[in-house]
KEVEX-590532 format. One record per residue (C-alpha): residue number from 1; residue in one letter; chain; x negated, y negated, z negated. Coordinates in Angstrom, 3 decimals. Layout:
NUM,A,A,X,Y,Z
...
This chain:
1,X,A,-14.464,29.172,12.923
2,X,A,-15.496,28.864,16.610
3,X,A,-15.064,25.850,18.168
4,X,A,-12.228,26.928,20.406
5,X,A,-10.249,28.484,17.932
6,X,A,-10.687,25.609,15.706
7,X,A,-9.207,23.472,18.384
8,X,A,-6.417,25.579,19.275
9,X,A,-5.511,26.463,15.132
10,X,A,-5.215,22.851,14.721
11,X,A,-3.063,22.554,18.060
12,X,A,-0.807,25.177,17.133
13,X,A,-0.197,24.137,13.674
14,X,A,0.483,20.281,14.903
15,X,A,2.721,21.868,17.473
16,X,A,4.799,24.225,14.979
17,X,A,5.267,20.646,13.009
18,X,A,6.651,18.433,15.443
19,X,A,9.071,21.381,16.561
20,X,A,10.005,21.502,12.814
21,X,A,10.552,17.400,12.636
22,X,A,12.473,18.069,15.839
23,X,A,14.954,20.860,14.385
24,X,A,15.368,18.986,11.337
25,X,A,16.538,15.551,13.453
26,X,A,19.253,18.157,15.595
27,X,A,20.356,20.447,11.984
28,X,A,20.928,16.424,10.996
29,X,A,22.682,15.610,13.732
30,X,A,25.027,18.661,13.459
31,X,A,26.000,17.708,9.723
32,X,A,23.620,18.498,7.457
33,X,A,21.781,16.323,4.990
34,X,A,18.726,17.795,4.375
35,X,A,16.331,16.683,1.931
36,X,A,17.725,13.465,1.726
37,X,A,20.668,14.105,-0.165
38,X,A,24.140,14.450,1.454
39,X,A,25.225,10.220,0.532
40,X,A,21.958,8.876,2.629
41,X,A,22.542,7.057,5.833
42,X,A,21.646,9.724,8.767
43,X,A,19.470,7.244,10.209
44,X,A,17.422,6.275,7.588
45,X,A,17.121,10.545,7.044
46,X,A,15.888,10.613,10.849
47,X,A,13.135,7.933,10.083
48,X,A,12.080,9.790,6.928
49,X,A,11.454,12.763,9.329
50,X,A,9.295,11.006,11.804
51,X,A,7.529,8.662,9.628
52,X,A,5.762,12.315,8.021
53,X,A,4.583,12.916,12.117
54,X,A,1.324,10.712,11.076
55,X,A,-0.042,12.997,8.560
56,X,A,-0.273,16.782,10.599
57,X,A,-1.595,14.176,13.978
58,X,A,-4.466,12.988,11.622
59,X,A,-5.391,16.169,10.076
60,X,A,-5.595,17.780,13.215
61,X,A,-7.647,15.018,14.457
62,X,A,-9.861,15.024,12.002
63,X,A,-10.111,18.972,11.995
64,X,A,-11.272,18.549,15.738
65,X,A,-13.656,15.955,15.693
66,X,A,-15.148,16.591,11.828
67,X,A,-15.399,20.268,11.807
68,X,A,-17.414,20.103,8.559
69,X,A,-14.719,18.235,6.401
70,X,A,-12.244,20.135,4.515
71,X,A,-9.457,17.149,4.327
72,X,A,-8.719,17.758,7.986
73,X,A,-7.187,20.914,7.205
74,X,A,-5.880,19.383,4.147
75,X,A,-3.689,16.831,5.792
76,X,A,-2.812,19.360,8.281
77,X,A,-1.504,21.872,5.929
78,X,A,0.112,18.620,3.509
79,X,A,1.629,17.861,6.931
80,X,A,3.015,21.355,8.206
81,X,A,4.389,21.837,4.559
82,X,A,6.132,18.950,4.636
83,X,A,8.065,19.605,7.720
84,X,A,8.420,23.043,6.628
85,X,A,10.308,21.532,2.987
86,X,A,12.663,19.318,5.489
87,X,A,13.470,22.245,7.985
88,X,A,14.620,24.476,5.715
89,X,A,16.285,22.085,3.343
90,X,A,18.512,20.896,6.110
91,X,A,19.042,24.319,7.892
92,X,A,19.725,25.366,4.126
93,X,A,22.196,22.695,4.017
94,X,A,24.029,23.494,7.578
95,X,A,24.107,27.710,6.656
96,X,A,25.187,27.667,3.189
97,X,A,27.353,24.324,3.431
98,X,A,28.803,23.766,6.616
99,X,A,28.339,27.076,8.681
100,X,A,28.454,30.081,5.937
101,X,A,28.487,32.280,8.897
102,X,A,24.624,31.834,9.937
103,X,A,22.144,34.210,8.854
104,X,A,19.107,33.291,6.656
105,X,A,20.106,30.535,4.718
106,X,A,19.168,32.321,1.228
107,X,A,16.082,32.876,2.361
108,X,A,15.783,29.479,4.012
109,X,A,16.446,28.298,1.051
110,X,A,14.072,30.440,-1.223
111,X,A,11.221,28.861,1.339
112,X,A,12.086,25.123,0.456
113,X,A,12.233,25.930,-3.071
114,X,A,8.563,26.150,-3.291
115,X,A,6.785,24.465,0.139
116,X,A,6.569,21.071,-1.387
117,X,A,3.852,22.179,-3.679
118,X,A,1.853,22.456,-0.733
119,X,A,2.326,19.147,0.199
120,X,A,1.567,17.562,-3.131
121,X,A,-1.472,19.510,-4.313
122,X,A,-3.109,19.171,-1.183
123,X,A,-2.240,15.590,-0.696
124,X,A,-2.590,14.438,-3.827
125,X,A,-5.189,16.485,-5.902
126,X,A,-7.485,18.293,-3.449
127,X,A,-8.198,14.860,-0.841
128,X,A,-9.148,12.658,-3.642
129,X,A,-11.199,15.477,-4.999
130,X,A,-13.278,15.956,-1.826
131,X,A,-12.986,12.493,0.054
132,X,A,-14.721,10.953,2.150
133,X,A,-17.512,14.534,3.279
134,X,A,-15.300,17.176,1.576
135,X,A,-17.664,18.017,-1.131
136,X,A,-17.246,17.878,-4.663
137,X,A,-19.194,15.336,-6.907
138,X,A,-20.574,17.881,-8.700
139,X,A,-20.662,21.565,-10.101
140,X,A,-18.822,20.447,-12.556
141,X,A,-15.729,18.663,-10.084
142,X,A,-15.804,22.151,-8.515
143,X,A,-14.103,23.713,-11.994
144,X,A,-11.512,21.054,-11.732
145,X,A,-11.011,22.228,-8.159
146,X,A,-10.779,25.710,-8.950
147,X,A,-8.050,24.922,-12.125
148,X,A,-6.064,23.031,-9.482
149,X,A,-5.684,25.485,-7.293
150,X,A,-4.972,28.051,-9.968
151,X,A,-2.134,25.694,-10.859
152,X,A,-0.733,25.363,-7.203
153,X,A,-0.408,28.790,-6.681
154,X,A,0.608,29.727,-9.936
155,X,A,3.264,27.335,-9.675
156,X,A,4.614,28.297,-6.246
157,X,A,4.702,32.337,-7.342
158,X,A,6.350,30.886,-10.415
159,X,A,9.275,29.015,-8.733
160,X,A,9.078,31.802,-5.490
161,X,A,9.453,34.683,-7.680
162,X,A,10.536,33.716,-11.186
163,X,A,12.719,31.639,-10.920
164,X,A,16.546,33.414,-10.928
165,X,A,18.656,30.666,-8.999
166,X,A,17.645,28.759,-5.711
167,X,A,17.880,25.704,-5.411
168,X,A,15.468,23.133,-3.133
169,X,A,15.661,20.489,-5.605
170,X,A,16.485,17.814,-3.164
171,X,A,19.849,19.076,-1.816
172,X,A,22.415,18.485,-3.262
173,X,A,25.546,21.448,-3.428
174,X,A,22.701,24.093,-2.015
175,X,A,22.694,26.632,-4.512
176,X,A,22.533,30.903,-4.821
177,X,A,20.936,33.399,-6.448
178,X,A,16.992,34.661,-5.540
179,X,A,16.827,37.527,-3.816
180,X,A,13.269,38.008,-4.506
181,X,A,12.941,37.205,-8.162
182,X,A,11.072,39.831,-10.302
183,X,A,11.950,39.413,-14.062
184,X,A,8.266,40.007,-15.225
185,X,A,7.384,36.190,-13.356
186,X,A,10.002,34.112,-14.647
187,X,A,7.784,33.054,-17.857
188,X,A,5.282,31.370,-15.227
189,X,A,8.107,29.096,-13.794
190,X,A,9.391,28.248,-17.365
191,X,A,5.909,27.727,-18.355
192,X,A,4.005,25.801,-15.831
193,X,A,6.404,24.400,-14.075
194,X,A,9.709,23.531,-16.238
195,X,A,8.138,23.132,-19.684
196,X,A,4.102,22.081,-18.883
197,X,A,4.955,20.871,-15.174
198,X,A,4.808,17.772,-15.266
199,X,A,2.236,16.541,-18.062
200,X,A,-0.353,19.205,-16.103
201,X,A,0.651,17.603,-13.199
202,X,A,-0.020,13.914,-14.592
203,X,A,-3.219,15.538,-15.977
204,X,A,-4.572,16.738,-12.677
205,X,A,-3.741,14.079,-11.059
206,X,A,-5.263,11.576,-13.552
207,X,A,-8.676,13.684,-13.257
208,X,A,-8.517,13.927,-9.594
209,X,A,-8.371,10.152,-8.605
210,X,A,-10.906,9.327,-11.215
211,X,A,-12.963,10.945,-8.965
212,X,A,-12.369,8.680,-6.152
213,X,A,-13.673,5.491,-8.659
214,X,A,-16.293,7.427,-9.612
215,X,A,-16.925,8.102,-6.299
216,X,A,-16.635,4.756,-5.356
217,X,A,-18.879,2.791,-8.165
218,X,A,-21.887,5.200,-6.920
219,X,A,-21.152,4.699,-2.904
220,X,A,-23.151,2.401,-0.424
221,X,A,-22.757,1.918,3.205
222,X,A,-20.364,3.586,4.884
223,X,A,-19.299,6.048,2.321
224,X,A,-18.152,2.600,0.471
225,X,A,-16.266,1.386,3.412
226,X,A,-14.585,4.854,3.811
227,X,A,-13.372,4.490,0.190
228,X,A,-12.091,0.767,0.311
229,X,A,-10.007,1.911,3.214
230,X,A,-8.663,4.872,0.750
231,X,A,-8.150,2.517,-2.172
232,X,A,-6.788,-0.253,0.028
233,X,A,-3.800,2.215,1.328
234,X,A,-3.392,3.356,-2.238
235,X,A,-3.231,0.063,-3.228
236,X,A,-0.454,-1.156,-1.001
237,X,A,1.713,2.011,-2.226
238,X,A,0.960,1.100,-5.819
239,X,A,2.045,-2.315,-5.274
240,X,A,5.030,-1.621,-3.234
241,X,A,6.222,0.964,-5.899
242,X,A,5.721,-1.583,-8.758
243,X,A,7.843,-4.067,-7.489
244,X,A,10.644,-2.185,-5.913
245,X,A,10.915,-0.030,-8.772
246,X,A,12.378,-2.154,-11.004
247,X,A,15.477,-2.767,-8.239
248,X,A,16.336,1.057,-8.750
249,X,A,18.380,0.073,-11.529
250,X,A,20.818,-2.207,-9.736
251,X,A,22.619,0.605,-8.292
252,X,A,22.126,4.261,-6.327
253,X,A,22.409,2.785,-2.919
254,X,A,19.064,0.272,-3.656
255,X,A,17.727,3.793,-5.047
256,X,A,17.623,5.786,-1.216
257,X,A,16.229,2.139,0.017
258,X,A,13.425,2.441,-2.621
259,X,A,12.496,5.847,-2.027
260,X,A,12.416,5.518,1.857
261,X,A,10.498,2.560,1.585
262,X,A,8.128,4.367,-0.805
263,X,A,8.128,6.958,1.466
264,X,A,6.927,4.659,4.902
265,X,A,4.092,3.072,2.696
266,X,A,2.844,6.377,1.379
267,X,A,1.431,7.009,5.228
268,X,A,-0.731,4.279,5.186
269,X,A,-3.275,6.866,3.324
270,X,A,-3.299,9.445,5.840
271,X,A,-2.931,6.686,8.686
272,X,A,-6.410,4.961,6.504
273,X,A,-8.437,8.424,5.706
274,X,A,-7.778,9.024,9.448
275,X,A,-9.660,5.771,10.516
276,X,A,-12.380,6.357,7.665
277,X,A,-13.475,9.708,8.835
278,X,A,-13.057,9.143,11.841
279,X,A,-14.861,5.755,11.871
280,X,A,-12.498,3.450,14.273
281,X,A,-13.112,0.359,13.330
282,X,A,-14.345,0.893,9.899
283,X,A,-15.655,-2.330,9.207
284,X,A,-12.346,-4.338,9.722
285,X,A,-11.499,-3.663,6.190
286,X,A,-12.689,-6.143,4.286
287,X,A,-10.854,-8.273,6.456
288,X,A,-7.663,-6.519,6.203
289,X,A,-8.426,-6.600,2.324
290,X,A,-9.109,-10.665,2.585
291,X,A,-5.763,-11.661,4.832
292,X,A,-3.876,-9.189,2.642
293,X,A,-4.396,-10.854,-0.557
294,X,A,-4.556,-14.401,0.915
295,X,A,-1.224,-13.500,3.031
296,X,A,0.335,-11.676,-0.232
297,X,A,-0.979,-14.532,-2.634
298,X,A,0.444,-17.386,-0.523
299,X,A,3.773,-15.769,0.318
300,X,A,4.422,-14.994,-3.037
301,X,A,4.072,-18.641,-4.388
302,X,A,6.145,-20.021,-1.110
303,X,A,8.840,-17.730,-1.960
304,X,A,8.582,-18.866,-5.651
305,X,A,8.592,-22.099,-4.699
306,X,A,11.342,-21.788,-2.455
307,X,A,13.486,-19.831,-5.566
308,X,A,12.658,-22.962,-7.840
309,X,A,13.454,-25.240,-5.395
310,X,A,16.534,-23.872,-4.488
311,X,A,17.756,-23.294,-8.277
312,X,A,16.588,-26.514,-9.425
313,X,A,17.964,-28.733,-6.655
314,X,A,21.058,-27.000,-6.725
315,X,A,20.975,-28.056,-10.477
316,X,A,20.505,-31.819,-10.099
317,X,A,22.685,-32.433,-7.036
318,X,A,25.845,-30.199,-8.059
319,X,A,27.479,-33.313,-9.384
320,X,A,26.234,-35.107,-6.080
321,X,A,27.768,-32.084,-3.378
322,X,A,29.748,-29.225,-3.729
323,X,A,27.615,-26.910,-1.467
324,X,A,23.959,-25.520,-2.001
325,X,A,23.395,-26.226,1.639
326,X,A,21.132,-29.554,0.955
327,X,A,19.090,-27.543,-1.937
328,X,A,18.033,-24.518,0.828
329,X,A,16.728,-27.343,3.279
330,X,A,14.746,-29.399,1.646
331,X,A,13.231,-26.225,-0.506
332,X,A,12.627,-24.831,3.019
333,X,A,10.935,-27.996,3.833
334,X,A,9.158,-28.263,1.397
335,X,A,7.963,-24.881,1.662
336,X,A,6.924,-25.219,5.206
337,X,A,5.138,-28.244,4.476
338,X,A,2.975,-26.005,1.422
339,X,A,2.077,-23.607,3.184
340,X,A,-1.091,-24.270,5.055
341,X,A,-2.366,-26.210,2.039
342,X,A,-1.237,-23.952,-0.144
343,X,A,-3.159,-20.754,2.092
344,X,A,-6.010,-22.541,2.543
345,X,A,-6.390,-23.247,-1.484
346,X,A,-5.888,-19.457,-1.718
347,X,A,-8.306,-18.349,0.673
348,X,A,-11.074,-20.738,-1.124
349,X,A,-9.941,-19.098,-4.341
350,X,A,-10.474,-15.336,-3.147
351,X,A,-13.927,-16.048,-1.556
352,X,A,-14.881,-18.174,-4.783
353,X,A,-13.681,-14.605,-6.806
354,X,A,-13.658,-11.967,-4.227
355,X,A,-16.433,-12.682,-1.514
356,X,A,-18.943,-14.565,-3.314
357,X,A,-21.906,-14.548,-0.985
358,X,A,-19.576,-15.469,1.920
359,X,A,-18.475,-18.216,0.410
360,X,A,-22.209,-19.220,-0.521
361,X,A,-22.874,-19.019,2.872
362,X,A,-20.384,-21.208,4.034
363,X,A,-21.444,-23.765,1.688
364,X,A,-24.977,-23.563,2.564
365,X,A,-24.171,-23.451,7.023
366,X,A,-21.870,-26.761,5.949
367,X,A,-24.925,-28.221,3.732
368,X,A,-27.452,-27.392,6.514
369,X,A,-25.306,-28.859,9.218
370,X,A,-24.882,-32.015,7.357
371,X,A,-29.077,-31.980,7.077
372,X,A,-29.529,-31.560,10.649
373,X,A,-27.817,-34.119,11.704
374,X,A,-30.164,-36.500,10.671
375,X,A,-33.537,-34.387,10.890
376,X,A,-35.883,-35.196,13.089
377,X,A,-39.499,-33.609,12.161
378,X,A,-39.258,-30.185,13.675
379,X,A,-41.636,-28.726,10.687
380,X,A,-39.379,-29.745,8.148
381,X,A,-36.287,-28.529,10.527
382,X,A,-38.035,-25.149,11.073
383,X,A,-38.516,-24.640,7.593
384,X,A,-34.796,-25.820,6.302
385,X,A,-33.918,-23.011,8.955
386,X,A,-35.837,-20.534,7.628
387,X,A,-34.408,-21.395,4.177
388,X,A,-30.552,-20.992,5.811
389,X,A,-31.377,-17.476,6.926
390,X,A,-33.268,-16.459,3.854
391,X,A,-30.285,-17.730,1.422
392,X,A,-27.701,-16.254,3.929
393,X,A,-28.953,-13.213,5.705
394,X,A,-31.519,-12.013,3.225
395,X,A,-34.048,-10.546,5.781
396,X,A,-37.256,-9.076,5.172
397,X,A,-38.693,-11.478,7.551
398,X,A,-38.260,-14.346,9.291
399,X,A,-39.772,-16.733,11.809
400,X,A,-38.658,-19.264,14.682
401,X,A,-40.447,-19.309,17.716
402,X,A,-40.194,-22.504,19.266
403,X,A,-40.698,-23.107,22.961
404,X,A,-42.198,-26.611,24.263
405,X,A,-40.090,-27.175,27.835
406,X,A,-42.375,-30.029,29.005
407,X,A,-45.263,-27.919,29.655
């Protein structure tokens, strides 16, 4: 593809998303629910829709300036899929719902029935497959592209065509009969997607992101730093999955929260494979990594604290006062008064574990300063120096020039 063309493909396809995100937010503000379900807060629907804008912008971004790299177009069709599943869920919604009179909403409807396995095979099979340059591992990692993409496709004819009764999946009252099913496909939708759907999707997946550690345990350089940044974003989904899933069961209402939430996070990966290939500021994450597990560390054991506290000083002065109001301020205190202390402790901890050669350094600047304090003979100086910037630096050479100012 011409460079030009490239350009104005990528363009046209971030274009046709934004108007998409921009029809869904007015088809939501004329009644209809969309892809969120019809009991969801319109508001919280709205920011679902423009939270997704980050993922066509970077693969259209990366499709301009990384020509060579597959995942551009990747995110860029994950993104324009997307948008293309919300449309026509929520225009589904408003024809068949609210307005019967409006044309198109079968076939609407027909198109969000199967558009979201664009989103997820591309998002989350084919980018870990080919991140960070877009090529496979090996020969061998191209067969598990190629069974992939058998699956996608079989899967989409399989729900497109096979499948007798329409229904997005996601929207709830939106259902009529397919238009375009042919009898001879319905064993492919009962096959691969309603009986061996979701263990071959588990499977894929499984094999596809064990390519990104393998990936990752052979990288160096750059190609290292592009992966933390990967696993990093991953990481913060993971973690914000595994503790608000568990609230899920407390009632439907905590359920939306917990899937918009889950849904914000999950564009921290396109937002960090954006500044991987693209290379802004590359090197900042091992400090993001380092403040996010000293920040997360510490603010998890204030807050524990501050639980305790509360519990047990609510405990032992109940007899004293009636209110809780004594327990909450001196627990919030107290947890004030930890906190530097306790981050500091933590930050130790994770460069003692974490950033081992950092912290050696440290030690040995703080040792050397000490030393030169009271040093005197500029051989034995020079060489102490020397020593420094061999046990720190690890160069392949060093010397100090020194310069005598009274000649």
């Amino acid at each position: 593809m011409r460079p030009r063309t490239r350009v104005l493909f990528a363009v046209a396809v971030w274009v046709a998303a934004v108007v998409l995100a921009a029809g869904s937010l007015v088809l939501l503000a004329l009644g209809s629910a969309g892809i969120a379900g019809e009991q969801a807060p319109r508001w919280l629907v709205a920011a679902l829709y423009l939270a997704n804008v980050p993922l066509p912008t970077v693969g259209a971004l990366v499709m301009v300036r990384r020509p060579g790299n597959p995942i551009g177009p990747l995110l860029l069709v994950a993104g324009a899929s997307v948008f293309v599943w919300f449309s026509s869920s929520a225009y589904a919604t408003y024809a068949l719902v609210i307005r019967p009179d409006l044309p198109g909403g079968v076939i609407v409807l027909w198109l969000a029935g199967w558009a979201p396995f664009s989103y997820a095979y591309a998002l989350l099979n084919f980018v870990p497959l080919l991140y960070p340059d877009g090529l496979f591992l090996s020969r061998r990692w191209r067969i598990v592209g190629w069974l992939v993409g058998a699956l996608w496709i079989a899967q989409s004819l399989g729900v497109a065509f096979g499948r007798p009764v329409l229904q997005s999946g996601t929207t709830v009252g939106t259902v009529a009969p397919n238009p375009l099913a042919v009898a001879e496909l319905a064993p492919i939708d009962v096959i691969l997607t309603q009986t061996l759907g979701v263990p071959l999707g588990f499977a894929f997946l499984a094999i596809s992101w064990a390519a990104v550690v393998i990936r990752f345990r052979r990288s160096r350089g750059i190609e290292r730093l592009q992966i933390k940044w990967f696993l990093y974003a991953v990481g913060v989904v993971v973690l914000v999955f595994a503790t608000l899933f568990p609230l899920a069961f407390f009632g439907h209402a905590i359920s939306d929260d917990i899937f918009f939430t889950f849904t914000f996070t999950f564009m921290l990966i396109p937002l960090s494979i954006g500044i991987a290939i693209l290379r802004y500021r590359l090197y900042d994450i091992d400090l993001l990594i380092n403040r996010t597990l000293v920040y997360g560390v510490t603010t998890g054991a204030i807050g524990l604290t501050f639980f305790v506290g509360v519990v047990v000083l609510q405990a032992l002065l109940r007899p004293l006062t009636a209110g809780s109001e004594l327990a909450v301020a001196v627990s919030t205190l107290v947890s004030f008064a930890l906190f530097q202390p306790l981050r500091v402790r933590v930050q130790q901890a994770i460069d003692r574990r974490f950033y081992r050669s950092r912290y050696d350094a440290a030690r040995t600047l703080d040792a050397f300063s000490v030393r030169l304090r009271d040093e005197v003979d500029l051989d034995a100086l020079r060489g102490d120096l020397l020593e420094v910037v061999r046990e720190t630096i690890q160069p392949t050479h060093a010397s100090v020039w020194l310069r005598d100012r009274m000649r």
